[in-house]
matplotlib code that plots the C-alpha trace (Angstrom):
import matplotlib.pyplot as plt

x = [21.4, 21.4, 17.6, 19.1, 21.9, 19.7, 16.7, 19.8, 21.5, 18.3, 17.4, 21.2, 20.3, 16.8, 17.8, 21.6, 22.7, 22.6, 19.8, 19.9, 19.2, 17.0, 14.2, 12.0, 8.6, 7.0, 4.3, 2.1, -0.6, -3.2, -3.5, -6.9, -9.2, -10.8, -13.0, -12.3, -10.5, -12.7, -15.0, -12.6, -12.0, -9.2, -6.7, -3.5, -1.1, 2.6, 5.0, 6.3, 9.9, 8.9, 8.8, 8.7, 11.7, 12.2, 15.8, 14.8, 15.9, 14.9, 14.1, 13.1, 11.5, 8.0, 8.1, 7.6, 8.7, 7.7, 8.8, 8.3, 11.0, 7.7, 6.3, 6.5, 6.2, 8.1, 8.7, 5.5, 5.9, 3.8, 3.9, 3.2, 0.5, -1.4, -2.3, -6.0, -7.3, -9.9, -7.4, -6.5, -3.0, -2.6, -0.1, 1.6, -1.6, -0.7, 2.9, 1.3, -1.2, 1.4, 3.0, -0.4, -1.4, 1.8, 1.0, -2.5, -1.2, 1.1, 4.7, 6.9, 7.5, 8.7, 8.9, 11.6, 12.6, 11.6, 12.3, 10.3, 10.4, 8.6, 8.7, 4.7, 2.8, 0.3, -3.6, -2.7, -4.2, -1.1, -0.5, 1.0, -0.6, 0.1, 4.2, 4.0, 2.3, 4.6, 7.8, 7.3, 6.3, 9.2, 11.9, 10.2, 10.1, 13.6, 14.1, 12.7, 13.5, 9.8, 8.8, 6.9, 6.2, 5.9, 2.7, 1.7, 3.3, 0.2, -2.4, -1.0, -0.7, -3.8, -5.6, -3.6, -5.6, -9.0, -8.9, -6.5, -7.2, -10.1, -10.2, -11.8, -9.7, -8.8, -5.8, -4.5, -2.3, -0.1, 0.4, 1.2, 3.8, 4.8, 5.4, 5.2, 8.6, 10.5, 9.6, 6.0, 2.6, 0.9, -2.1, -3.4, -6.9, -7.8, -9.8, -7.1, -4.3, -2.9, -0.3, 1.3, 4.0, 3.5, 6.0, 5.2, 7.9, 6.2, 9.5, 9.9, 6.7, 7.2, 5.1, 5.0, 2.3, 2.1, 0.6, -1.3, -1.9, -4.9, -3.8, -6.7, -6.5, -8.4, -9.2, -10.8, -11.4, -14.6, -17.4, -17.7, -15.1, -16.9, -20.3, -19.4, -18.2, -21.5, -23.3, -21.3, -21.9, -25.4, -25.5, -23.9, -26.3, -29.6, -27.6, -27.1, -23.1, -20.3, -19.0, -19.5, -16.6, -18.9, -20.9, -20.1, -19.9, -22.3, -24.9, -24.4, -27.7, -30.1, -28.1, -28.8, -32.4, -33.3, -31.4, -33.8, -31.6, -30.0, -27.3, -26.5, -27.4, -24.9, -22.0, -22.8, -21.9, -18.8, -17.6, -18.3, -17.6, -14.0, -13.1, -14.0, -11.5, -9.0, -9.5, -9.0, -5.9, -3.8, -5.1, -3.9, -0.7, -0.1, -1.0, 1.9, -1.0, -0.3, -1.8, -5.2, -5.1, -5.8, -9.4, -10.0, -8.7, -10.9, -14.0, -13.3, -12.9, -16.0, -17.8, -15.8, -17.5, -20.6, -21.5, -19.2, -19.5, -16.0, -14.5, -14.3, -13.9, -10.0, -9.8, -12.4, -11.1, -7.5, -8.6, -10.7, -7.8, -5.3, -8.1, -8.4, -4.6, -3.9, -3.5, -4.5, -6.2, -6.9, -8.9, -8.6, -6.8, -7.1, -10.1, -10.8, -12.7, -9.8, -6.0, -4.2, -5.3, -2.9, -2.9, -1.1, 0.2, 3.0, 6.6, 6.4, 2.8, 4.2, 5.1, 1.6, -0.4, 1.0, 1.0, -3.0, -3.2, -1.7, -3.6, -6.5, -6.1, -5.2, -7.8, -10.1, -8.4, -7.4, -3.6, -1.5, -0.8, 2.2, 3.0, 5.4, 6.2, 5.0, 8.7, 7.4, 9.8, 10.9, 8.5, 9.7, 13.1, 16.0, 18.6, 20.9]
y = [-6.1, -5.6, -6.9, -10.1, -10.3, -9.7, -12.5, -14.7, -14.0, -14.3, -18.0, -19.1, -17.6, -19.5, -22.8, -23.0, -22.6, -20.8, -20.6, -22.3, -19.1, -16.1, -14.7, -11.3, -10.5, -7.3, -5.7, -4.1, -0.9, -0.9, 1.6, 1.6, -1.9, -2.5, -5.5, -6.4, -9.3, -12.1, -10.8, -11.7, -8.5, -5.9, -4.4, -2.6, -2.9, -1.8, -4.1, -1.5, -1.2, -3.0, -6.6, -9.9, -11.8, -15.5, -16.9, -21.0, -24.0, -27.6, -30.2, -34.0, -35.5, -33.9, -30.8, -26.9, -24.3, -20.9, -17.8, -14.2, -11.5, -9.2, -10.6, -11.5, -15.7, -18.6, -20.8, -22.3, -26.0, -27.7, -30.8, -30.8, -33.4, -32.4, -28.8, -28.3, -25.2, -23.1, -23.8, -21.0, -20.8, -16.6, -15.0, -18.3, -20.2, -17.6, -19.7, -22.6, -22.1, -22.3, -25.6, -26.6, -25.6, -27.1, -30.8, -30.4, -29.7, -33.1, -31.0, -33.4, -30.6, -32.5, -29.8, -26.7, -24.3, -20.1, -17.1, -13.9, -10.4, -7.6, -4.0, -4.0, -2.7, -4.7, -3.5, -1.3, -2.3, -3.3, -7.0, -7.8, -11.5, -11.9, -10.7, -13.1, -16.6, -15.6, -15.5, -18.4, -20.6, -18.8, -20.3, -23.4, -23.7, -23.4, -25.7, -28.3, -27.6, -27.6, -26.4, -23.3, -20.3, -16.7, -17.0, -20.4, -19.7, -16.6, -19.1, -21.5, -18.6, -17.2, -20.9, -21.0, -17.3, -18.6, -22.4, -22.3, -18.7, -18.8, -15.1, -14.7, -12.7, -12.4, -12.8, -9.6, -9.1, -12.5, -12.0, -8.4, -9.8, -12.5, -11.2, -7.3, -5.5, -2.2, 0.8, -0.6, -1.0, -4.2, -4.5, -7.7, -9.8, -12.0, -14.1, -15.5, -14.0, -12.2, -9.6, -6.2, -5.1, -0.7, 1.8, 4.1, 6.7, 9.2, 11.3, 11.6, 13.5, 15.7, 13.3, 11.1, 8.8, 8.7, 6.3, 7.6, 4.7, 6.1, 3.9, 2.2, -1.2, -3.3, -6.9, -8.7, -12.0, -10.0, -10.8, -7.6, -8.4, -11.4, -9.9, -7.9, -10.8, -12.6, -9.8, -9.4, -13.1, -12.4, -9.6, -12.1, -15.4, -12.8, -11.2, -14.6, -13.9, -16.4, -12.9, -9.0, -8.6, -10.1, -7.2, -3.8, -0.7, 0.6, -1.7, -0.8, 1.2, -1.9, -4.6, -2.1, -2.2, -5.9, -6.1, -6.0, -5.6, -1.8, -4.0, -5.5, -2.8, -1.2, -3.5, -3.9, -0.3, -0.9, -3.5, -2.5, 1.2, 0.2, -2.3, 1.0, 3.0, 0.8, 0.9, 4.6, 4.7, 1.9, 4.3, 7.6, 5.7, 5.1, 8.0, 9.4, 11.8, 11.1, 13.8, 12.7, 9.3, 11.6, 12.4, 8.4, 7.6, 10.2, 9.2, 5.6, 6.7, 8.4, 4.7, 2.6, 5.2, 5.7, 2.4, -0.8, 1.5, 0.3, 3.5, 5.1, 8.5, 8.6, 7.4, 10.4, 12.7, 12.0, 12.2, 15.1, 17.1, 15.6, 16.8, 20.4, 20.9, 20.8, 16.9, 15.7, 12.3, 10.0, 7.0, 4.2, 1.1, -2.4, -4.1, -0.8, -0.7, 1.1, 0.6, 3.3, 5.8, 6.7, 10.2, 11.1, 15.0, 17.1, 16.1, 19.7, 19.4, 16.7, 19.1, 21.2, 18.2, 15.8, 18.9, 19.3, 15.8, 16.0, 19.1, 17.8, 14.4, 15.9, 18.3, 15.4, 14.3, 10.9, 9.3, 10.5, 8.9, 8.0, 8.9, 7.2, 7.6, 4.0, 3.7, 0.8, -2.0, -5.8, -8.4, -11.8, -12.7, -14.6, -12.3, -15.2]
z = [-1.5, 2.0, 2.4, 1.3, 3.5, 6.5, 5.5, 4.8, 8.6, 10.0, 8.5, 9.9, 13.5, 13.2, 11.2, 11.9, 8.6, 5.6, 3.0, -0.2, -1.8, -1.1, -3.4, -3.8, -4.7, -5.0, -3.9, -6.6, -6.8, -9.5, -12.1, -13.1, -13.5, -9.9, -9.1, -12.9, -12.6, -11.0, -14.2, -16.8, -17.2, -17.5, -15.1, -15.3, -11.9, -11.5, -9.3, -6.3, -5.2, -1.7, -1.5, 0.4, 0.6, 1.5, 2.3, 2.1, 1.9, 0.7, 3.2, 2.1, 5.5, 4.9, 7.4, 7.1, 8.9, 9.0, 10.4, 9.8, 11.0, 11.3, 13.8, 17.1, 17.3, 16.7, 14.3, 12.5, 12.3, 9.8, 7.9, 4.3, 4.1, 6.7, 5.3, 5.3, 3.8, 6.0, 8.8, 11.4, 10.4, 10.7, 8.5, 7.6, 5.5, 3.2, 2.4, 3.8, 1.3, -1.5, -0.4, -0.2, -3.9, -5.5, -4.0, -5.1, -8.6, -8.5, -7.7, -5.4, -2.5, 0.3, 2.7, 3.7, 6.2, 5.2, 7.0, 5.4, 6.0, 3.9, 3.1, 1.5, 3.9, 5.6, 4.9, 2.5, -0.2, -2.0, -1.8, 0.7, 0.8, -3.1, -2.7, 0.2, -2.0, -5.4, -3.3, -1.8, -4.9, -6.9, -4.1, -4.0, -7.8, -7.5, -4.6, -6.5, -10.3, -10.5, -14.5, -13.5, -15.7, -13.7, -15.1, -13.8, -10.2, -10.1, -10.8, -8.1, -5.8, -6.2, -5.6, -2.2, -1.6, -2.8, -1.7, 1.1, 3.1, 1.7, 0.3, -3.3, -4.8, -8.8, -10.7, -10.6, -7.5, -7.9, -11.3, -11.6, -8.3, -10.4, -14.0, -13.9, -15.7, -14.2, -16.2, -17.0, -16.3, -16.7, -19.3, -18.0, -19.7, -17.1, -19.0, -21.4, -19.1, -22.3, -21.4, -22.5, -21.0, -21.3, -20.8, -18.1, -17.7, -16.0, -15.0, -19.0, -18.9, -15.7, -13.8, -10.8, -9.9, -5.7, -3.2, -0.4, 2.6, 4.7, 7.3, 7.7, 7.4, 5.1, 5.6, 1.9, 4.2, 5.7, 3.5, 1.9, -1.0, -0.8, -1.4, -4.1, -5.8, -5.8, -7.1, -9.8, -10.9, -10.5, -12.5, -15.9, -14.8, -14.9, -18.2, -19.8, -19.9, -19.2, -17.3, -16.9, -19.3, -22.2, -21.7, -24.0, -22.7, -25.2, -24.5, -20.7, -20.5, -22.0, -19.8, -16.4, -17.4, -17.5, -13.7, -11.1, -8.0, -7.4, -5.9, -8.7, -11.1, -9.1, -9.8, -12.8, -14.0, -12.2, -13.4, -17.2, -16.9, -15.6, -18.5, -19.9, -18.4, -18.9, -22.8, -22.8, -20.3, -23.0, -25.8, -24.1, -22.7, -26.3, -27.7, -25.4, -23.5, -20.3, -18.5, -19.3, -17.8, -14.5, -15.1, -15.7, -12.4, -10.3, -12.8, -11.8, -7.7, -8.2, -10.0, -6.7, -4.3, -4.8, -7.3, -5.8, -2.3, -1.1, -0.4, 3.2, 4.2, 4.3, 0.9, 0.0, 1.3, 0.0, -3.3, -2.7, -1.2, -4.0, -6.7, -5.1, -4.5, -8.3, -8.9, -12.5, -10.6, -8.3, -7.0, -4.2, -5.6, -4.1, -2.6, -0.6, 2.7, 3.8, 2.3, -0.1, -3.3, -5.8, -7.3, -10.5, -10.5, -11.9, -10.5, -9.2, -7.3, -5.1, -2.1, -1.9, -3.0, 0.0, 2.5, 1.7, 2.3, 5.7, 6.9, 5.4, 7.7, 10.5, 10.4, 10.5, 13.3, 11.1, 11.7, 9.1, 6.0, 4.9, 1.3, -1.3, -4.8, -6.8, -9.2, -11.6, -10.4, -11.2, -10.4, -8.5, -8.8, -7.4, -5.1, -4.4]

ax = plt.figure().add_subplot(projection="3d")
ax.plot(x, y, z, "-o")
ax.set_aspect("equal")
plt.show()
């Protein structure tokens, strides 16, 4: 593939020779399931068609370097044990981070030379960080015969997030970068990290499923993703659960009224109401009715809005306009506070539904957004 060929080309210009090998990793946009996972809950993401890839090779002598054909900058020169998280590393703690996370769980890496370059965009909402940490740890795995399950390269990548960049995020986005299948959505349990693989063929039913990135960049590292995170584990410690996702959503109303903090009340419904939703989008997915996942993801924008209160007005009014200009649903997806919203409409709608979006954004006088259809794709995997 031609990305391949040009990551490879540009690690012999950087490094003088060629890679070992060159590696992918997907982005990934979330179904339904938002601020679920860090609760043990349940989420459902879908790898995207645009990745990170990493040409690489091994070194022995105990250095890393860096270098991102995305950015302006040299090489980043690092030496493998002398990573310290919380250090102002920029975009590279994120592989950094990895290296890191490997040595820390007793994996010989000994140090190598990456050049990256992705097509996820950046602040979006779509995991661009995560497609960044499971490419790297799938080439090193490789690098270094290390005996690594997709599954167990997420949960290293994910502690280079939380413990290295220092950014609390769940499960979700490495592991849905890591291990998701084309033509599916992932039903991931993020307690016991029990998966099922379900087909989503939306063309099969007349359907497409299309991302919407309100240009408005999101940054999780800000405290707010942060904050919501800690109320949430308030919320189980004054409910006397080992998580939110011990809590039923039939018991929801009781459990709201023994929290004393609207905050927390707040998240609470959240959280719960969303496991919900999940449970009926696996049910209707299965049940073949397709169309009626919609209303679930604009009940669930609604619950992110006005509940979790991590929407902004371009996400708003994106849905709004996708709702009003005949779309069965939509919602925000990702850690919000900016980032994308995916709508799912008739194969037919996509025209009048993305031209109402457009008016509708520049009437607002907002940048316009840049719209893509989310074709459930390959997780990470090994180009050459």
């Amino acid at each position: 593939m031609r990305e391949a060929k040009a990551v490879a080309d540009g690690f012999h210009e950087l490094y003088g020779a060629a890679p070992d090998g060159v590696w992918a990793a997907p982005g990934r946009v979330n179904l339904i399931g938002e601020y679920t996972d860090f609760n043990e809950g349940f989420v459902m993401p879908l790898a995207l068609p645009h990745t990170a890839v990493a040409a690489a090779s091994k070194r022995t002598d105990g250095l890393l370097r860096l270098h991102s054909a995305d950015l302006a900058g040299p090489v980043v020169e690092l030496r493998v044990d002398e990573l310290t998280p919380r250090a102002d590393a920029g975009w590279a703690a994120y592989p950094a981070g990895v290296v890191w996370a490997l040595r820390q769980a007793g994996h010989p890496v000994t140090g190598a030379d990456v050049h990256l370059a992705s097509t996820v965009p950046t602040g979006a909402g779509l995991s661009s960080s995560a497609a960044l940490e499971v490419v790297t740890a799938l080439a090193l795995r490789d690098l270094f015969e290390l005996p690594l399950a997709p599954s167990e390269m997420a949960a290293l990548a994910q502690k280079a997030e939380n413990d290295f960049v220092g950014v609390p995020c769940g499960i979700m986005d490495q592991t849905a970068s890591a291990c998701c299948t084309a033509g599916h959505v992932l039903h991931l349990d993020t307690r016991d990290l029990a998966m099922t693989q379900i087909p989503f063929d939306l063309p099969a039913h007349g359907l497409a499923l299309l991302v919407v990135d309100t240009r408005v960049k999101h940054a999780l590292g800000d405290g707010a993703y942060a904050a919501r995170r800690v109320a949430c584990e308030r919320g189980a410690r004054e409910l006397g659960v080992r998580s939110l996702r011990e809590l039923p959503y039939a018991g929801l109303p009781d459990a709201l009224a023994k929290l004393s903090s609207p905050v927390v009340r707040d998240c609470v419904r959240h959280v719960v109401s969303d496991n919900e939703r999940v449970r009926r989008v696996v049910n209707l997915l299965a049940a073949g009715d397709v169309r009626a996942v919609g209303p679930q993801l604009t009940e669930g924008h609604a619950s992110l809005r006005d509940d979790l209160r991590v929407s902004c007005a371009e996400l708003d009014l994106a849905v709004e306009t996708a709702g009003a200009a005949g779309a069965l649903g939509a919602r925000m997806t990702g850690g919000g506070f900016g980032g994308s919203a995916v709508v799912l409409l008739e194969a037919g709608a996509r025209e009048p539904v993305t031209g109402a979006i457009g008016k509708a954004f520049a009437a607002a006088g907002h940048p316009e957004p840049g719209v893509f259809e989310a074709t459930p794709s390959r997780g990470a995997r090994r180009l050459s």
